[in-house]
C-alpha positions in Angstrom: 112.7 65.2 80.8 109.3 63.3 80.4 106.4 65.9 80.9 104.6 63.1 82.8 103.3 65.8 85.1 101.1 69.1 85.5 102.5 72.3 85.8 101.6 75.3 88.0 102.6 78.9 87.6 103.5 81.8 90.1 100.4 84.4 89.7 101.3 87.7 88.0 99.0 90.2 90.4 98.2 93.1 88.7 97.0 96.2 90.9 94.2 98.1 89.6 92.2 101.4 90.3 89.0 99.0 90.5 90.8 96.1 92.4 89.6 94.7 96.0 91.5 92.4 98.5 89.4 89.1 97.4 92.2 87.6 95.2 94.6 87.6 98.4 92.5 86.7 100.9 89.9 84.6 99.6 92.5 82.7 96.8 95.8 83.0 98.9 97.3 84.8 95.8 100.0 86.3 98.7 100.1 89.9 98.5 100.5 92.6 100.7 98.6 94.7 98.3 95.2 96.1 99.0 94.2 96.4 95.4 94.9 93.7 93.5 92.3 93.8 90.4 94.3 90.6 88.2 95.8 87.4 88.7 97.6 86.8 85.6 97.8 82.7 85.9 99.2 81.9 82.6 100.4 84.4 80.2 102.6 84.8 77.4 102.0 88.3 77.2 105.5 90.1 76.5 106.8 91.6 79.4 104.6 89.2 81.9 105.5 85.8 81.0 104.7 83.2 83.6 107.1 81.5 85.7 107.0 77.9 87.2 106.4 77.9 90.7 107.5 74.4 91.8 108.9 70.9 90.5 111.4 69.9 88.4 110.9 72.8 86.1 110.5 75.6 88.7 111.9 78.8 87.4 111.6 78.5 84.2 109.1 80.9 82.0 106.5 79.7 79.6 108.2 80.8 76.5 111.2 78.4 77.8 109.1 75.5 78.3 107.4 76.0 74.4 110.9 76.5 73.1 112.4 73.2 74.8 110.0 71.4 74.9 107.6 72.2 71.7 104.3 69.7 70.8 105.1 67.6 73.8 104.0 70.1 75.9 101.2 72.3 73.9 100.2 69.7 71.1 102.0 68.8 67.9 98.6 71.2 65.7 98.9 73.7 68.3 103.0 74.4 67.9 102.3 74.3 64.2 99.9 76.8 64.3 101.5 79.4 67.3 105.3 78.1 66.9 107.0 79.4 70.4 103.6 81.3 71.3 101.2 80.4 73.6 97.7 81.4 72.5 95.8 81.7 75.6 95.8 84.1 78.3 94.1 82.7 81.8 92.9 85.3 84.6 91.0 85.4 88.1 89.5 89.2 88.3 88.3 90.8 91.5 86.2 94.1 90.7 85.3 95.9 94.3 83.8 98.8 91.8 83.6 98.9 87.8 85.5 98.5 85.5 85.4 100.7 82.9 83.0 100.1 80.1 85.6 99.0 76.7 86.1 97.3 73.5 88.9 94.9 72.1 89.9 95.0 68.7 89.5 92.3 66.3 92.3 90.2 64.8 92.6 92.3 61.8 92.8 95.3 63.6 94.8 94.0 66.1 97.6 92.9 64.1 97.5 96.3 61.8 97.4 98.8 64.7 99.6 96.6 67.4 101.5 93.9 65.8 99.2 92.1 68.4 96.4 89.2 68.6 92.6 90.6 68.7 91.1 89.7 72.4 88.3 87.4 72.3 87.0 86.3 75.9 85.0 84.6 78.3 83.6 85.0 81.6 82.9 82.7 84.4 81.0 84.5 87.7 82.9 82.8 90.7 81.1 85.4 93.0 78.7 88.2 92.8 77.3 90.5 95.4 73.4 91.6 95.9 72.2 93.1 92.4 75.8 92.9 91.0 75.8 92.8 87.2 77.8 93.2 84.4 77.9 95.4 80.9 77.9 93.1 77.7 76.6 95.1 73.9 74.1 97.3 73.8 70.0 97.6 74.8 69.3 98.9 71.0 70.7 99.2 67.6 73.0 101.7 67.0 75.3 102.7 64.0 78.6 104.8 64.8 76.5 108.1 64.0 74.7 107.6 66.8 77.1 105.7 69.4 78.9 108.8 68.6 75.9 111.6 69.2 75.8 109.6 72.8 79.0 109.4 73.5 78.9 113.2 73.1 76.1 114.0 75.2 77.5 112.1 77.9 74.7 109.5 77.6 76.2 106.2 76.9 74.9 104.4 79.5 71.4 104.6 78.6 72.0 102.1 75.8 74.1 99.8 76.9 72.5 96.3 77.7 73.0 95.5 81.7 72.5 92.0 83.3 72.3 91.3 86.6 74.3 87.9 87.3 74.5 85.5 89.7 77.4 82.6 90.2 77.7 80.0 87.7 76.7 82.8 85.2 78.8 82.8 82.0 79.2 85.2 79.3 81.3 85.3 75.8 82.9 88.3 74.6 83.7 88.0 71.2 85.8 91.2 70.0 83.9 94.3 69.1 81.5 93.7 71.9 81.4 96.6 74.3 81.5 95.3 78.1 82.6 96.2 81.6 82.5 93.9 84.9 80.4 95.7 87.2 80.9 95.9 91.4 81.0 93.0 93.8 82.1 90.3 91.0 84.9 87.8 91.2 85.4 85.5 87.7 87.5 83.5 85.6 88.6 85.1 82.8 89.7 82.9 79.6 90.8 85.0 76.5 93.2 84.8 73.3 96.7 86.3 74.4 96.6 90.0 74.3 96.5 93.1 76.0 94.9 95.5 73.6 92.1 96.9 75.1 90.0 100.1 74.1 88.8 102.0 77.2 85.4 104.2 75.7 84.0 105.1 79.5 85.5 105.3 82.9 82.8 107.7 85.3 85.2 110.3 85.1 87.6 108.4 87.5 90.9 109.8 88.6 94.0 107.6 88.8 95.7 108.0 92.3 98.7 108.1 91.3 98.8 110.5 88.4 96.0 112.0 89.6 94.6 112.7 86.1 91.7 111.0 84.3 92.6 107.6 82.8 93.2 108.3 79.4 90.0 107.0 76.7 90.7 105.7 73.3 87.6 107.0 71.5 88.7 107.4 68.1 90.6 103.8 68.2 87.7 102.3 69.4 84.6 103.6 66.6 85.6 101.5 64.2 86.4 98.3 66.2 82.9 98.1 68.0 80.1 95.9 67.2 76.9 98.3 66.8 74.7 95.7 66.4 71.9 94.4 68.9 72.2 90.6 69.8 69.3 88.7 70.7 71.3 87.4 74.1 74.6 87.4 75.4 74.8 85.6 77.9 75.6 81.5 77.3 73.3 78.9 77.9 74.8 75.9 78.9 73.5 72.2 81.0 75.8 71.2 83.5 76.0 67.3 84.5 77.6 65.5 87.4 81.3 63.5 86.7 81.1 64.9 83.3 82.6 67.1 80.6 80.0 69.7 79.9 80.7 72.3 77.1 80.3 76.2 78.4 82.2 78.1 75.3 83.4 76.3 72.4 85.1 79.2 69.7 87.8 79.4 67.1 90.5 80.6 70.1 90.1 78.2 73.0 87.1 75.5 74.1 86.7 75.8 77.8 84.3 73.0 79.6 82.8 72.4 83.0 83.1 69.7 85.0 81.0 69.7 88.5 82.7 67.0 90.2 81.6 64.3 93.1 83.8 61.5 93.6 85.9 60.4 91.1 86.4 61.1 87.0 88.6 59.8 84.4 89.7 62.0 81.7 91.2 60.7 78.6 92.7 62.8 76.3 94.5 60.4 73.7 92.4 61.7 71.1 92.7 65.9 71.8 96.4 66.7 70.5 96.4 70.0 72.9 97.2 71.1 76.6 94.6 71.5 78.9 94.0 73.9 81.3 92.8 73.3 85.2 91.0 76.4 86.7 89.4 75.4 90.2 86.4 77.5 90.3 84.8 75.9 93.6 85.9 73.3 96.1 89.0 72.3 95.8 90.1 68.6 93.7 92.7 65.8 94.1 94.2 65.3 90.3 96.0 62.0 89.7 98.3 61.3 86.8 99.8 57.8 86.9 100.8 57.4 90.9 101.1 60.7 91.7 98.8 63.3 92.5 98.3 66.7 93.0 96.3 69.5 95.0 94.3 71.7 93.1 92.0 74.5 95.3 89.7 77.2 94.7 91.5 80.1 92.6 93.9 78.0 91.0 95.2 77.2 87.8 97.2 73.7 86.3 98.9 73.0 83.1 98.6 69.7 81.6 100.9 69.3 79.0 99.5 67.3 76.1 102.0 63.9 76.7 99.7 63.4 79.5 96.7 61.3 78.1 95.0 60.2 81.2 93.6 61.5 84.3 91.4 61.0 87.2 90.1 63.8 89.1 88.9 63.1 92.6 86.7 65.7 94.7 83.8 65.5 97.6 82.3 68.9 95.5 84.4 70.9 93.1 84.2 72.7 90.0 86.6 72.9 87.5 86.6 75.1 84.1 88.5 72.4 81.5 90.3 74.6 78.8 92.2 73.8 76.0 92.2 74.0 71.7 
């Protein structure tokens, strides 16, 4: 079969303690669910691998598609360098309250303690509420000792660095940065493919359903955190009409954004790498060769890397633009 075309995935909704209704009612994710916190869009993660929702490929998993179908679909350098794994993890995340404050680990770590990737990440603010705003590092420098003597006293919050955000707002999270999504926010989450994640802080909350306090990983996470203060954190970026505008360019993924009005042709002859579609606002036609497809707000498209050309058609959309 010729991957001449994109592919779309059946989202993987996660329920979480901090999860609101947004991602179902707002997105269409189709759940019942009254606390849906994730949409898992396209994931490799074991145990949650994504599934082809329609076409000629619909039903088979990711790991199926990179197996058949190799550098065709992710790009001859990418299968050399991740072989039947894909390296990218893509999520929309509704926070109705916190989440709690954590750290990831690095690669290093990572692969020592969990035989895993280390979880570097990005944010994109979809929504935000009145005076939402989000946790990213610290407000002063710290060294362990001292996180430590905090942590203790039950004062942690008074040094972590707090900015209020607004949509459009975007924010990298390199690992060892110490972060939480705060109340009211809705973003695009783009991030290496893991699932290690070291909770420090949760305001005491009790799970529901085991009705115990979620369980911390203090010791894990001293030596995985980044005590250092950083000039800024959030990401400066210049956006431009019909056009490819970088937003976060790191060793893991590159994501552009592309604010689009009226019509865009994309030519990726010279990238050797799937891109990634997320619809961020608006909703866009995409056209490969004569056919084309429907892309709306809160959803995700594969374009496998045989597919050199596109034109992307919208009265007023935004799309993030990811790939490696």
């Amino acid at each position: 079969m010729t991957l001449d075309f994109p592919i779309t995935f059946k989202p993987i909704l996660k329920e979480r303690i901090w999860g609101g209704e947004k991602l179902t009612t707002v997105f269409k994710k189709g759940s019942e669910k009254t606390e849906i916190g994730e949409s898992w869009e396209l994931s490799d993660v074991e145990g949650d691998v994504s599934v082809v929702s329609t076409g000629p490929l619909q039903g088979k998993n990711l790991k199926e598609l990179i197996q058949t179908y190799k550098g065709k679909l992710v790009g001859e350098k990418v299968y050399s360098s991740f072989g039947n794994s894909f390296p990218i993890l893509i999520k929309y995340i509704d926070a109705k309250t916190p989440l709690s404050i954590q750290v990831h680990p690095s690669n290093e770590l990572a692969k020592t303690r969990h035989n895993s990737f280390g979880k570097n990440e990005m944010w994109y603010i979809m929504e935000a509420e009145e005076n939402a705003e989000l946790i990213v590092g610290f407000n002063q420098e710290l060294t362990q000792k001292s996180y430590q003597r905090k942590l203790d006293e039950g004062k942690i919050l008074e040094v972590l660095n707090t900015e209020k955000i607004s949509k459009g707002d975007t924010f990298y999270i390199p690992t060892g940065r110490v972060h939480a999504i705060g109340a009211g926010v809705v973003l695009a989450e783009i991030q290496q493919t893991s699932d290690v994640t070291y909770r420090i802080y949760d305001y005491k909350r009790v799970d529901a359903k085991t009705g115990k306090e979620r369980e911390l990983h203090t010791q894990l996470a001293l030596d995985a955190i980044d005590y250092q203060l950083h000039d800024s954190y959030k990401t400066a970026y210049t956006l431009k009409e019909n056009k490819s505008s970088e937003l976060v360019y790191s060793p893991y993924f590159k994501t552009n954004i592309i604010q689009l009005k009226g019509h865009l042709k994309q030519d990726y002859s010279g990238l050797d790498s799937f891109v990634i579609y997320m619809c961020v606002e608006g909703n866009a036609e995409i056209k490969c060769g004569l056919k084309s497809y429907q892309l709306n707000l809160g959803q995700t498209m594969l374009l496998p890397a045989t597919i050199l050309n596109v034109e992307l058609i919208s009265n007023n959309a935004k799309l993030l633009e990811v790939f490696l």
